[in-house]
N, C-alpha and C positions, 0 to 999 in steps of 0.2 A: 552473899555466901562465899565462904572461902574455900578453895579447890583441894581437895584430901593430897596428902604429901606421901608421894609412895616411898618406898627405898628403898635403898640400891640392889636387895638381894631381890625384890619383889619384883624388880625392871629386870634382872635378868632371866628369873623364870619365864616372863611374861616373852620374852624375844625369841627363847628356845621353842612357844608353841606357833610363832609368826612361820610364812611361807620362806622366807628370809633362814630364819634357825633349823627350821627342818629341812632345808638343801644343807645346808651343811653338817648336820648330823649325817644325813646319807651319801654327802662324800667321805665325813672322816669316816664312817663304817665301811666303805667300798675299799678305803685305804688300806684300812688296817688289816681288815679279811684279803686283799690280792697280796698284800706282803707279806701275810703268813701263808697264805698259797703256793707263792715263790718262793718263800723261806725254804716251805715243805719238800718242794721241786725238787731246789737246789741242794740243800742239805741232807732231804732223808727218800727221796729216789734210788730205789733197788736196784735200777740201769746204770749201768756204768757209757762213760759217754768217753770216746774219743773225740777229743779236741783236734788232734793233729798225725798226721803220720806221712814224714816225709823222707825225701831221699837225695841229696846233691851233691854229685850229678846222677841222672836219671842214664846216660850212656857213659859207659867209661871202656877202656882196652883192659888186655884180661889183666886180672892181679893188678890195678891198679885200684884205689880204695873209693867207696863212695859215704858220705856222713847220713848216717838214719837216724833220726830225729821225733820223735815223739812228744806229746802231752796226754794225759790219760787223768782222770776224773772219777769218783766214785768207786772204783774196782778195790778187791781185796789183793786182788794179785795179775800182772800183767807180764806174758807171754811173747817171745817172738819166735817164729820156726828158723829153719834152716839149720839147727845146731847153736842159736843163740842160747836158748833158754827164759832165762825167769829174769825181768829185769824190773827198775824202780819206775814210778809211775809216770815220769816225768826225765826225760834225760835224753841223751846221743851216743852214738859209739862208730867208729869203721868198721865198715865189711871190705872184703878184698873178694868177690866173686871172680871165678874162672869161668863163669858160662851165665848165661842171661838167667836172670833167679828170678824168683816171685816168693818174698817176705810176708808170715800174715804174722801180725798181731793183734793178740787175742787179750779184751780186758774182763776180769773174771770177779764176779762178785757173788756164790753162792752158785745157783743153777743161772743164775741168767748171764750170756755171754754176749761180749758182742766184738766183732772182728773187723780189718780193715788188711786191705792188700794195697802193695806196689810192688814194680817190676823196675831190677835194675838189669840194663840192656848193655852185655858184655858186645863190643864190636870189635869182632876181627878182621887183623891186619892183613 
């Protein structure tokens, strides 16, 4: 008796119902589902996220300038006190404090806010 000759579409059906092909259908499904889960996260998150808010140098003498530095993520619009204003989402600029300050910025996307503080420490002579 001679052995029935299968082909080749028929062997790959046949592989996808083995223990072997259904581990890897439920990887590439676990794949594809956590990368548009993190797609979603990252791209369509209501939260605006600071990434960074910094300040160098953290002590300086009065009127002497310090660099505030930011990254900001997700917001429609982003904030900083003290008289700064409304700045870009991503950027730096000098302050020249005369007295020990506390900077907050605030990144703004609809009602959900979310804020970050530092303190630059004026030392007198």
């Amino acid at each position: 008796m001679m052995a029935e000759k299968k082909n080749y579409w028929e062997m790959q059906k046949s592989f996808w119902k083995t223990p072997k092909g259904i581990a890897i259908w439920i990887m590439l499904l676990a794949a594809i589902l956590g990368g548009g889960l993190l797609a979603l996260n990252v791209f369509g998150s209501p939260y605006p996220v600071i990434e960074s808010f910094r300040a160098d140098p953290v002590v300086v003498s009065p009127g002497s300038g310090s660099n505030l530095s930011w990254s900001v993520i997700g917001a429609a619009r982003v904030e900083i006190d003290q008289g700064v204003g409304e700045v870009a989402l991503k950027s730096f600029m000098q302050v020249k404090p005369i007295e020990t300050t506390t900077y907050r910025l605030t990144a703004i996307n609809g009602s959900i806010n979310r804020s970050m503080t530092l303190k630059i420490m004026v030392q007198q002579l």
